[in-house]
C-alpha angles and dihedrals in degrees: 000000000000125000109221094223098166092107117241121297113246122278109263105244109251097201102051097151143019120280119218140193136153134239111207114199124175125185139162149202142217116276111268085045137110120208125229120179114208130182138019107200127186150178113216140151118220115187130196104343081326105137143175131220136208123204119179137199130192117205153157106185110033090215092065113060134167113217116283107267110205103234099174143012125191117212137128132069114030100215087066105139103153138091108286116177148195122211102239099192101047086053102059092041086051097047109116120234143312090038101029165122079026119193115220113266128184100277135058125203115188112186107199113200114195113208117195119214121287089251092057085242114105126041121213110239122211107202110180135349144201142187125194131191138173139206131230131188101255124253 
């Protein structure tokens, strides 16, 4: 009988790449008035360096698509459980040439990128989303 004594290779990391998908929201408003959206809110748990990032895209004609400009990013404690949020809006007028500043259109992509922790071994979780908007009588 032999005794293996060389020690356990290393775990294979689960989590290796990003992982992507996209959110589409459309809204409107009465004539005579402009569309803002406002605020993406989200749940989410971020364990270890683990983070999410959200990417968002106005648009009217798909076709036709600024570059995606990053609005939030989730990352810190890993017991968060509570409504976190991005300001939609001041993002797009802040976003430098050539995509912004970006006025709101009637449709909204958000593009959420899961990245796993630097060591492969914990997964973000988004747990719920919202995005808000409002209407103005236009100027």
């Amino acid at each position: 009988m032999s005794v293996d004594t060389r020690p356990p290779a290393p775990p294979i990391a689960p989590y290796n790449n990003p992982a992507s998908f996209t959110l589409e929201y459309n809204a409107s408003c009465n004539l005579g008035q402009s569309l803002r959206w406002t605020f993406l809110d989200w749940k989410a748990v971020t364990p270890e360096d683990s983070r999410i990032e959200f990417h968002a895209q106005t648009y009217d004609d798909p076709a036709v698509l600024h570059d995606p400009i990053l609005v939030g990013t989730a990352a810190g404690d890993p017991s968060v459980n509570h409504w976190t949020g991005a300001d939609i809006g001041g993002a797009f007028q802040l976003a430098p040439p050539p995509a912004g500043p970006v006025r709101s259109r009637a449709n909204l992509r958000i593009t959420v990128t899961l990245h796993p922790s630097s060591d492969g071994f914990h997964a973000p979780t988004l747990l719920d989303r919202r995005v808000r908007f409002t209407c103005k009588d236009a100027e």
